[in-house]
C-alpha positions as CSV (number, residue, x, y, z in Angstrom):
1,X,-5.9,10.3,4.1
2,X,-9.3,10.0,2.6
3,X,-10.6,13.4,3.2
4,X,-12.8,15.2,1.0
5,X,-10.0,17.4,-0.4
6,X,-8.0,14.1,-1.2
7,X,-10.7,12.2,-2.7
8,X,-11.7,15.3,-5.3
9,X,-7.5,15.2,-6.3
10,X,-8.3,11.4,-7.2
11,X,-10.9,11.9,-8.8
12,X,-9.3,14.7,-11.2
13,X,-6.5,11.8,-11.8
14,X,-9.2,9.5,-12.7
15,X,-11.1,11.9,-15.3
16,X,-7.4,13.2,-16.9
17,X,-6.5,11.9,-20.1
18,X,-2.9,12.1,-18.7
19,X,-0.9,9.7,-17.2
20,X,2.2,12.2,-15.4
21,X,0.9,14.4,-12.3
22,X,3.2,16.4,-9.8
23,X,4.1,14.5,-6.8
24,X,2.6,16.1,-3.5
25,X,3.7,14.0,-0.2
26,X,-0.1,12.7,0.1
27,X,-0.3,11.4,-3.3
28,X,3.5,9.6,-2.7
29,X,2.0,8.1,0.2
30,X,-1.1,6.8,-1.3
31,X,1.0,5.6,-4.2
32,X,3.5,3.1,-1.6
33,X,0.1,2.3,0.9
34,X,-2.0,1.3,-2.4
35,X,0.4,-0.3,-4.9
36,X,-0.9,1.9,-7.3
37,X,1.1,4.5,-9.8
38,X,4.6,4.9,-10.3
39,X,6.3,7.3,-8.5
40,X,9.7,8.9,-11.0
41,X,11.5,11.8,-9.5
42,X,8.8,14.8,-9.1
43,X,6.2,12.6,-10.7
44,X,4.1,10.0,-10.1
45,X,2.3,8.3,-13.0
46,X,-0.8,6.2,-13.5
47,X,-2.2,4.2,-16.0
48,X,-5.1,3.1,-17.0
49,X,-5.7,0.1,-15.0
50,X,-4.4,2.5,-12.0
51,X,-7.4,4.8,-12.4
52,X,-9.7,1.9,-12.5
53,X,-8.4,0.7,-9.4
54,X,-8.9,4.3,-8.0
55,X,-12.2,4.5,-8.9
56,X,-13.4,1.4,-7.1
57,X,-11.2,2.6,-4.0
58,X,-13.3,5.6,-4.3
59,X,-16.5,4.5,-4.4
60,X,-15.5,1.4,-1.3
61,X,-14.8,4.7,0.2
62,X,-18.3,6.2,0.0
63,X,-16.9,8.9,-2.4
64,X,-19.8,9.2,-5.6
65,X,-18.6,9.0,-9.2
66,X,-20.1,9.5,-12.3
67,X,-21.2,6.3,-13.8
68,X,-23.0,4.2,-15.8
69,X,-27.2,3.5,-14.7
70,X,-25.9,0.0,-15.3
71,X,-23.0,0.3,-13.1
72,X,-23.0,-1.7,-9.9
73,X,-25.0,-4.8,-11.5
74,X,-23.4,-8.3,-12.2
75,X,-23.3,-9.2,-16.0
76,X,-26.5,-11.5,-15.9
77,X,-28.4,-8.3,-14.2
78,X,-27.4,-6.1,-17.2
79,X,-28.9,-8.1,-19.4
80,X,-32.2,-7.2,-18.7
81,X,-31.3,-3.7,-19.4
82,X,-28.9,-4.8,-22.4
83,X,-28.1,-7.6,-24.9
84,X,-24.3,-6.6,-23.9
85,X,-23.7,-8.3,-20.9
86,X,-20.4,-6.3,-20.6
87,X,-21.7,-3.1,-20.9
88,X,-20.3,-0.5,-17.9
89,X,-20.9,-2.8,-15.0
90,X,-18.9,-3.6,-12.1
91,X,-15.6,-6.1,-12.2
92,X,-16.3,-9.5,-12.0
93,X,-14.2,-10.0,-8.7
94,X,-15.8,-7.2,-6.7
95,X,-16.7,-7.4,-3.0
96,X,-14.9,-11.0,-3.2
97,X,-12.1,-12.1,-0.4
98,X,-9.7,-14.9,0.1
99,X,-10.0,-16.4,3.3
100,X,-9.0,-20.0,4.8
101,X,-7.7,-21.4,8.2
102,X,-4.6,-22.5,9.0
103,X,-3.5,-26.6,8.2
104,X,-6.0,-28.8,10.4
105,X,-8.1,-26.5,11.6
106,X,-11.9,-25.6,10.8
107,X,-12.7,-22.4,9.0
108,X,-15.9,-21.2,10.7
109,X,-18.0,-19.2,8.9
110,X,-22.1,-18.5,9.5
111,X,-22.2,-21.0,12.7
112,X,-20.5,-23.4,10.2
113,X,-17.3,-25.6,10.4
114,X,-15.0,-26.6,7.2
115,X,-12.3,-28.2,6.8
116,X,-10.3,-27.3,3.5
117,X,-7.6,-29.6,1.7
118,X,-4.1,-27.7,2.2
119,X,-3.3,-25.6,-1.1
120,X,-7.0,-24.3,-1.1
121,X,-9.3,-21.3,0.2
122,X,-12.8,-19.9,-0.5
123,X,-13.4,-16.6,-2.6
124,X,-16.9,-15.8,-1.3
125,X,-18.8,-12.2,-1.6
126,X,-17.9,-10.5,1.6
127,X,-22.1,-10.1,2.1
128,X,-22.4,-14.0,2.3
129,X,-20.2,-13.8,5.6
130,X,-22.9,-13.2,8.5
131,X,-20.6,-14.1,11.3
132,X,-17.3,-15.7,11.8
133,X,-16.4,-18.6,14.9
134,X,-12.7,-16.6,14.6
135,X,-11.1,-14.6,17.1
136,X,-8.8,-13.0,14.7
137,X,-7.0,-12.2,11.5
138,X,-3.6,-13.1,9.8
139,X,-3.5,-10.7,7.2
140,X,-1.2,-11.8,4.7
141,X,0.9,-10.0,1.9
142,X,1.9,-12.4,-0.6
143,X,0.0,-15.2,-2.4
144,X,2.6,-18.3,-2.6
145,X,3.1,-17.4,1.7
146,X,-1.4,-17.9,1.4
147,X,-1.4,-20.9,-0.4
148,X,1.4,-22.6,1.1
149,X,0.8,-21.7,4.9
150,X,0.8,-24.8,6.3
151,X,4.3,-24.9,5.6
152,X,5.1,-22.2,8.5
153,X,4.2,-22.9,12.0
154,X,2.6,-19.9,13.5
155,X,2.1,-19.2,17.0
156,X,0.2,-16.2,18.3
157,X,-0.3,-15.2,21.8
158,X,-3.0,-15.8,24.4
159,X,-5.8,-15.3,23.6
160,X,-5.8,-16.0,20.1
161,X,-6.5,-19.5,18.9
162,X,-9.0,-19.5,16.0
163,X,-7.5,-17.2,13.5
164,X,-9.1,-16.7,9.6
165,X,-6.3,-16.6,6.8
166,X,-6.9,-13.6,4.7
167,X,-5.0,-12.8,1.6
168,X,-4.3,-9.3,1.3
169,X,-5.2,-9.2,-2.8
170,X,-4.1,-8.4,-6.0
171,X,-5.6,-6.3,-8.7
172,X,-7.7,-9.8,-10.0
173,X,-8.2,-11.7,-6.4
174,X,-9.1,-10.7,-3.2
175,X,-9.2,-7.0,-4.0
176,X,-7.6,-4.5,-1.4
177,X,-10.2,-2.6,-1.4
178,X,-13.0,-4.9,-0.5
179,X,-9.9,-6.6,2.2
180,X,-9.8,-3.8,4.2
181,X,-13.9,-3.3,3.7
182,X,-14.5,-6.3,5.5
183,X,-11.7,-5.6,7.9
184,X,-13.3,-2.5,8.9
185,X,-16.8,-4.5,9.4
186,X,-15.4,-7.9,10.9
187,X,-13.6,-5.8,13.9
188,X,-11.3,-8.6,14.8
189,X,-7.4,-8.2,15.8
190,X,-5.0,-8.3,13.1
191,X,-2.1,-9.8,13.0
192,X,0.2,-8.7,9.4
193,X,2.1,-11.2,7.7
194,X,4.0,-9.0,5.3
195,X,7.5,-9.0,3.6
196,X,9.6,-7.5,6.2
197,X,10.9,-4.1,4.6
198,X,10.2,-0.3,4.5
199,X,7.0,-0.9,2.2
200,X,5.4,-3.9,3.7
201,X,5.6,-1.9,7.2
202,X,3.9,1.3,5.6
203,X,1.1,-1.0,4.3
204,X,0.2,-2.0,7.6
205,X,0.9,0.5,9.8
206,X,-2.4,2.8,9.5
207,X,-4.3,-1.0,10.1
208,X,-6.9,0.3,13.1
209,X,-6.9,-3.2,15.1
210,X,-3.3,-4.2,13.9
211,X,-2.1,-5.7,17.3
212,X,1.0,-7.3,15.7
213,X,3.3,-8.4,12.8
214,X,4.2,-11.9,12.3
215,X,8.0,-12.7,11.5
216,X,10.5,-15.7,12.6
217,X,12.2,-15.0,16.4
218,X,14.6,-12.3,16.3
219,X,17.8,-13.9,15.7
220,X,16.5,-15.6,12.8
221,X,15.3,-12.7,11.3
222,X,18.4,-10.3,12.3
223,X,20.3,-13.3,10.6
224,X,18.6,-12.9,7.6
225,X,18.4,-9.2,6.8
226,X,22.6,-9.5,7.4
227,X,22.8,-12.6,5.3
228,X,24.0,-11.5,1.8
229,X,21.8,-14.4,0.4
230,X,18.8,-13.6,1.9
231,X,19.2,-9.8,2.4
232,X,17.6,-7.0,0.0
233,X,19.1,-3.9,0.1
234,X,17.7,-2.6,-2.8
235,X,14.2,-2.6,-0.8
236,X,15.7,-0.7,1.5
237,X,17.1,1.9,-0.6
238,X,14.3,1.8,-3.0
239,X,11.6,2.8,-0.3
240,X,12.9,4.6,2.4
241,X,13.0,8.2,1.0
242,X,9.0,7.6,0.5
243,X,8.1,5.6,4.0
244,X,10.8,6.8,6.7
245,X,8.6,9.7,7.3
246,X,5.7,7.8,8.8
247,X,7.4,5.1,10.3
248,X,9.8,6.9,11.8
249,X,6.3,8.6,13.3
250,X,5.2,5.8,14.6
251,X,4.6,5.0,19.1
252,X,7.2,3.1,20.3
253,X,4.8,0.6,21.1
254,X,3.2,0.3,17.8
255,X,4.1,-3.3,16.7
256,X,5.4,-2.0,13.3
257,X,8.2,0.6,15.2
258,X,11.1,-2.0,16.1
259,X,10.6,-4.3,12.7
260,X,11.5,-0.5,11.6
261,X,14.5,0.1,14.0
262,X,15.8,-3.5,12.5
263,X,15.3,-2.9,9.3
264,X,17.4,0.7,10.1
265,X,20.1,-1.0,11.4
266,X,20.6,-3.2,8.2
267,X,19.9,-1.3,5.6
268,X,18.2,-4.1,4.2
269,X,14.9,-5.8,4.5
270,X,13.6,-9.8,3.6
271,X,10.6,-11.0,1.6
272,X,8.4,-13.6,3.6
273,X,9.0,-15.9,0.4
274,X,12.3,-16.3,2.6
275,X,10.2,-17.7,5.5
276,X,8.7,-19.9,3.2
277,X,11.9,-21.2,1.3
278,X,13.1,-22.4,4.7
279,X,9.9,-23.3,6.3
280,X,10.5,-21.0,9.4
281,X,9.0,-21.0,12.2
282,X,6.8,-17.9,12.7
283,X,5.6,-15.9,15.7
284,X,3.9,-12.5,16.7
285,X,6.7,-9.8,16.3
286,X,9.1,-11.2,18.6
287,X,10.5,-7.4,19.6
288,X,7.3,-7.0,21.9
């Protein structure tokens, strides 16, 4: 998506005044992959805090914008340029992750070992990690299914036995675009653990080392997108017009493509907070 031509229509979007643009298919897309804008009919509109987002996707991107001498400096190096410690400058919670291990095990950072009380994690500065004991990521979507992960058993396949929790972000923790930054540099299989509906799929899908999606075993999870108290329609009908496109795209074997076909079938799709609630057991996409 980030091709040259792309990355110069953001960056028109970021330098307008205006908050309404014309809807093209790429900019739909980016809108349901990023969480950012508001997509209204023909339109899709940003706001402010939007275009700030895009601009730091941008430059994580390697795409240059106009800015401030000042720019990429923490608040105590600005002050030796200025008395205003917030003047231009980059957000406080830049190049920053989430990352833990799962309950009872160590998390194994720079030839380290550390064992976290459950309900915790590190944010560290994704240069501070100079290797990792882990032979793989869970990747997941939604904060209360971070903090609380040691209240879902998760099995993953042979070979994977040492896996680092990473949350997926927000716009104040954990940013997305400094997740998939060190995702790109760390290299390791990812394993999503994502609410189970046409826009968690699309997310994920374009994930380079994605090797699987974690859910509950099939029956419970065909139980609960048919269930009318655990079922949501309205994510189904909400996103499909935007994501059926490329999902419907996808290789048969890519580990997103049956989750899709279920999620088809029901018209429906489930949150992970429903994994939570019941403290379900989860594995890696029990389809493949």
């Amino acid at each position: 998506m980030f091709n040259n031509r792309f990355a110069e229509t953001l960056k028109r979007i970021v330098g307008s005044e205006e908050m309404r643009f014309s809807l093209s298919t790429a900019l739909g897309i980016f809108s349901i992959q990023y969480n950012l804008g508001s997509v209204r009919g023909r339109s899709v509109y940003f706001s402010h805090q939007d275009k700030e987002e895009i601009k730091l996707l941008l430059i994580a991107k390697g795409y240059a914008l106009t800015a401030s001498a000042h720019s990429d400096m923490t608040r105590s190096e600005r002050l030796a340029f200025t008395p205003n410690e917030k003047a231009g400058g980059r957000g406080l919670k830049r190049n920053r992750i989430s990352i833990k291990a799962p309950a009872g095990k160590p998390l194994l950072l720079n030839g380290k070992s550390l064992v976290l009380p459950e309900m915790s994690h590190i944010d560290i500065d994704i240069s501070a990690i100079e290797t990792t004991g882990h032979d793989c990521v869970i990747l997941v979507e939604n904060y209360d299914n971070f903090n609380h992960i040691h209240n879902n058993p998760i099995t993953l396949p042979q070979p994977f036995a040492r896996p680092l929790v990473v949350y997926r972000g927000d716009k104040n923790e954990s940013r997305l675009d400094t997740v998939l930054s060190y995702l790109d540099a760390c290299k390791l299989p990812i394993f999503a653990y994502v609410d189970i509906d046409p826009y968690g799929l699309v997310n994920i899908q374009g994930l380079i080392n994605l090797v699987g999606v974690l859910t509950p075993e099939r029956s419970i999870l065909e139980s609960l997108l048919s269930d009318t108290r655990t079922k949501r329609n309205d994510l189904y009908d909400r996103h499909y017009a935007g994501c059926y496109a490329i999902l419907d795209g996808l290789p048969d074997n890519h580990p997103c493509k049956e989750l899709w076909n279920l999620i088809k079938k029901y018209k429906a799709g489930v949150v992970q907070e429903q994994f939570l609630r019941l403290k379900l057991p989860i594995v890696s996409n029990p389809i493949h």
